[in-house]
Every structure is written in C-alpha cells, then in structure tokens.
Biopython code that builds the backbone (N, CA, C, O; Angstrom):
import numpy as np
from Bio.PDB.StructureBuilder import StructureBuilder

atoms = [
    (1, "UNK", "N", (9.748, 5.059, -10.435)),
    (1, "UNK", "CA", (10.419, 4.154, -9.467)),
    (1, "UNK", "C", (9.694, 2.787, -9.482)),
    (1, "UNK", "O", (8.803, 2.556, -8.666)),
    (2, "UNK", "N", (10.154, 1.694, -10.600)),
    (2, "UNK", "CA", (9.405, 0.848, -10.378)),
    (2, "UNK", "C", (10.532, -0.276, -9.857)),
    (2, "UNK", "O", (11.160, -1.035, -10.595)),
    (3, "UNK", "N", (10.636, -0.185, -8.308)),
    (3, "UNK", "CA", (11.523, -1.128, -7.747)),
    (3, "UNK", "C", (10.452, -2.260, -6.923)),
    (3, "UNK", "O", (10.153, -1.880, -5.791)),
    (4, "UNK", "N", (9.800, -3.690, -7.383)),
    (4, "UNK", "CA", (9.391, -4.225, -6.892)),
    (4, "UNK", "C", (10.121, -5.222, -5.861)),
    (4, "UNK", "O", (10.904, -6.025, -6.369)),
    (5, "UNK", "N", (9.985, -5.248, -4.761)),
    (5, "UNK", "CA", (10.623, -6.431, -4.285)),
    (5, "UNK", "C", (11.975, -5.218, -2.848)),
    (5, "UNK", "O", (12.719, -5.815, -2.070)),
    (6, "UNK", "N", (11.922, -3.893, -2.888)),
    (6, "UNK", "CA", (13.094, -3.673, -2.441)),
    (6, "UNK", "C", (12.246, -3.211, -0.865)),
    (6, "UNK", "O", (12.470, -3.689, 0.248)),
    (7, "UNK", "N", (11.396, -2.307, -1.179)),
    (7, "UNK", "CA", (10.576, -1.975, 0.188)),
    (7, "UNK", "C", (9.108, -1.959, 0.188)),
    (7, "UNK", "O", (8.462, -1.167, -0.498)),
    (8, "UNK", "N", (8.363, -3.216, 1.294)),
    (8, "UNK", "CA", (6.992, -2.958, 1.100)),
    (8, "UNK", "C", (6.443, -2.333, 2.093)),
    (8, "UNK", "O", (6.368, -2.853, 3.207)),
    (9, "UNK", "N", (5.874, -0.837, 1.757)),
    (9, "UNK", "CA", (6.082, 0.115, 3.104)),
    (9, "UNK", "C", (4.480, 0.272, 2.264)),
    (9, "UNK", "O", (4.468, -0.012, 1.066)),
    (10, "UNK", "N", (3.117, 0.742, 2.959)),
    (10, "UNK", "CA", (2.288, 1.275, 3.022)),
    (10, "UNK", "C", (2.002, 2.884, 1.859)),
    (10, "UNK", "O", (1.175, 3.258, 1.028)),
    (11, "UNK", "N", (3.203, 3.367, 2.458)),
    (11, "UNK", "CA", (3.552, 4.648, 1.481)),
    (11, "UNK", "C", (4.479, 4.228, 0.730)),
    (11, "UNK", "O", (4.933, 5.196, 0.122)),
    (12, "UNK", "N", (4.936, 3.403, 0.486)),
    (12, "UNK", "CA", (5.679, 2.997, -0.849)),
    (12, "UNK", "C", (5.193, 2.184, -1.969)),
    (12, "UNK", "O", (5.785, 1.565, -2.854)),
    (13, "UNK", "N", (4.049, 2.340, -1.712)),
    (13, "UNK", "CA", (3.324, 0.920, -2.775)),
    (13, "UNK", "C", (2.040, 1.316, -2.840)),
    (13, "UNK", "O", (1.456, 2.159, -2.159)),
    (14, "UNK", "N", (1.549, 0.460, -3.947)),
    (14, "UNK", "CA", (0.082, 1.068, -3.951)),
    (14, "UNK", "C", (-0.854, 0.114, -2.895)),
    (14, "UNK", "O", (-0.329, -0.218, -1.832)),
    (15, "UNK", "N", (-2.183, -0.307, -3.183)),
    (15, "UNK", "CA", (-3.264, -0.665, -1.580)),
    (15, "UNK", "C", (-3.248, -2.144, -2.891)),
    (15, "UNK", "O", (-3.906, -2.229, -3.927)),
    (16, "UNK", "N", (-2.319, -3.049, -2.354)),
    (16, "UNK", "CA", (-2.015, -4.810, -2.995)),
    (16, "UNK", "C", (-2.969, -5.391, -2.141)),
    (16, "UNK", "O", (-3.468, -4.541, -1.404)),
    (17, "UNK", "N", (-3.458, -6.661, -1.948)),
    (17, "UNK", "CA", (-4.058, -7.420, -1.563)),
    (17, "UNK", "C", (-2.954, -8.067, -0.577)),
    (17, "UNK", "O", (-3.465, -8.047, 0.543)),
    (18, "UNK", "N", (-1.651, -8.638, -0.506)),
    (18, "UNK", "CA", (-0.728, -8.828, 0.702)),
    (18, "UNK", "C", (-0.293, -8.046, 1.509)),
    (18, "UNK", "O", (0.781, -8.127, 2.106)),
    (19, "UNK", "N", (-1.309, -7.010, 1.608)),
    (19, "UNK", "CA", (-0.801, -6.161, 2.048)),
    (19, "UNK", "C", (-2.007, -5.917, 3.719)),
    (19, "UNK", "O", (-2.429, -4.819, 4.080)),
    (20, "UNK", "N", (-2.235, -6.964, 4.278)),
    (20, "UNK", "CA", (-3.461, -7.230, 4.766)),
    (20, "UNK", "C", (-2.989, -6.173, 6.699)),
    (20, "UNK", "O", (-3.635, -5.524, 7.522)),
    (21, "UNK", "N", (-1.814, -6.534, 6.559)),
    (21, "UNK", "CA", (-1.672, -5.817, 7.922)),
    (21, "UNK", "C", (-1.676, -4.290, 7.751)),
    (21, "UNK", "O", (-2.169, -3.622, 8.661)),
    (22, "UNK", "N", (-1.216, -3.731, 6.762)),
    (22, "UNK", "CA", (-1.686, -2.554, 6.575)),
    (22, "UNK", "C", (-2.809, -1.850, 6.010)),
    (22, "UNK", "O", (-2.777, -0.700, 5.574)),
    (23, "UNK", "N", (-3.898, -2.693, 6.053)),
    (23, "UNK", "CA", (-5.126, -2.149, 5.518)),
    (23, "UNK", "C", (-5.601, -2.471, 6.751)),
    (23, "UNK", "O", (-6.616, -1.816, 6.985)),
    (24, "UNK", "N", (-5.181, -3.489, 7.991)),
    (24, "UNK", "CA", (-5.700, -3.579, 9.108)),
    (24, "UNK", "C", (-5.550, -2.133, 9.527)),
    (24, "UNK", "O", (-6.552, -1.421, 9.464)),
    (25, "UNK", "N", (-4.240, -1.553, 10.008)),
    (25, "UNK", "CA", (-3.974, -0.671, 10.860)),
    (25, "UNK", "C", (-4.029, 0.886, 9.674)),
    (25, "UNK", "O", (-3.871, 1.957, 10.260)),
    (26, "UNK", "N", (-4.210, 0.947, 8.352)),
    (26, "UNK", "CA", (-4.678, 2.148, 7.570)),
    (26, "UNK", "C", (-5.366, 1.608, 6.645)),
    (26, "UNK", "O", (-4.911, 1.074, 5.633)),
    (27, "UNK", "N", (-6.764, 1.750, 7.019)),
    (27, "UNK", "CA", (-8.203, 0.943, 5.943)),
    (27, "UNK", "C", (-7.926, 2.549, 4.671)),
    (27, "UNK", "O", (-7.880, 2.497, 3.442)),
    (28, "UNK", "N", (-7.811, 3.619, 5.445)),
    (28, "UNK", "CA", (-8.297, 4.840, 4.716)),
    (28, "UNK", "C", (-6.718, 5.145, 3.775)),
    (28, "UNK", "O", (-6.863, 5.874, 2.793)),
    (29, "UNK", "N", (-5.541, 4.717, 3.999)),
    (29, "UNK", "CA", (-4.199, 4.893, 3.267)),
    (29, "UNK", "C", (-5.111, 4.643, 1.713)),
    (29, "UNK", "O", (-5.382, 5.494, 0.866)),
    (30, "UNK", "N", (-5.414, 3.309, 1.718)),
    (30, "UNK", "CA", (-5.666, 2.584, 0.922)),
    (30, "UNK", "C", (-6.832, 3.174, -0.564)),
    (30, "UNK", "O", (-6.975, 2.785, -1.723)),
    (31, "UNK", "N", (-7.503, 4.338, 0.330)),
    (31, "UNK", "CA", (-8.643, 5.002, -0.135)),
    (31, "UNK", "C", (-7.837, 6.269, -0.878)),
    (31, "UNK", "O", (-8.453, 6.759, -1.825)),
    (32, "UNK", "N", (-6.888, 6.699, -0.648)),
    (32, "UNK", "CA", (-5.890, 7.589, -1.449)),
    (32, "UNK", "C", (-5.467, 7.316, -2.714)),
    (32, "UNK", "O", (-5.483, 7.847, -3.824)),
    (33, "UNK", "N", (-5.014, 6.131, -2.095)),
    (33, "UNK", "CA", (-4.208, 5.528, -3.526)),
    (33, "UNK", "C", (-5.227, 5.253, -4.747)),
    (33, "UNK", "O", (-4.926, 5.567, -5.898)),
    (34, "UNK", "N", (-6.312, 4.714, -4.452)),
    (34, "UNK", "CA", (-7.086, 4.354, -5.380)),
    (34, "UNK", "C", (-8.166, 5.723, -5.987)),
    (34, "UNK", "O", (-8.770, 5.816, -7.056)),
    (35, "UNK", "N", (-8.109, 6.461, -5.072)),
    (35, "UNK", "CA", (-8.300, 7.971, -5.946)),
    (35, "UNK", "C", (-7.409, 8.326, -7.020)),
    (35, "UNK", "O", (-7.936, 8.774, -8.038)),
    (36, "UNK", "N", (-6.228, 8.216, -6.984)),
    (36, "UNK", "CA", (-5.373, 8.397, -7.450)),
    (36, "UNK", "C", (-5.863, 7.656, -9.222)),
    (36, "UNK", "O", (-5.050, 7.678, -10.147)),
]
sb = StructureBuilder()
sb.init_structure("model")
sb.init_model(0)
sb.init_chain("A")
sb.init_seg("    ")
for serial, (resi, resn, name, xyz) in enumerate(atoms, 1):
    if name == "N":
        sb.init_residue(resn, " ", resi, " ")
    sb.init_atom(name, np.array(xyz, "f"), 0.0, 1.0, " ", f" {name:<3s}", serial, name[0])
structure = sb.get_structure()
C-alpha cells in the first residue's frame, strides 16, 4: 500500500519527521515502527 498523500494517520505511516504532533501525543508508536 504505497498511497502517499491519501491518509496521514500515526498507524498509517511510518514515525516521518512532520509528523511532530504525533510523536507529541505517541513518543513510543514511533519506537515500533522503527523496530520494525
């Protein structure tokens, strides 16, 4: 599913750098993804 641009949801994307309000309110989401 590489749809850029359609939904930027926390769980829909990987831990981006514009992505600053959701690393505010899930620092640890971010720690998943990059296990990954």
């Amino acid at each position: 599913m590489s749809g850029s641009g359609n939904k930027k949801g926390p769980e829909e994307g990987p831990c981006t750098p514009p992505v600053m309000w959701m690393a505010a309110s899930h620092p640890r989401r971010c720690a998943w993804v990059r296990r990954r």
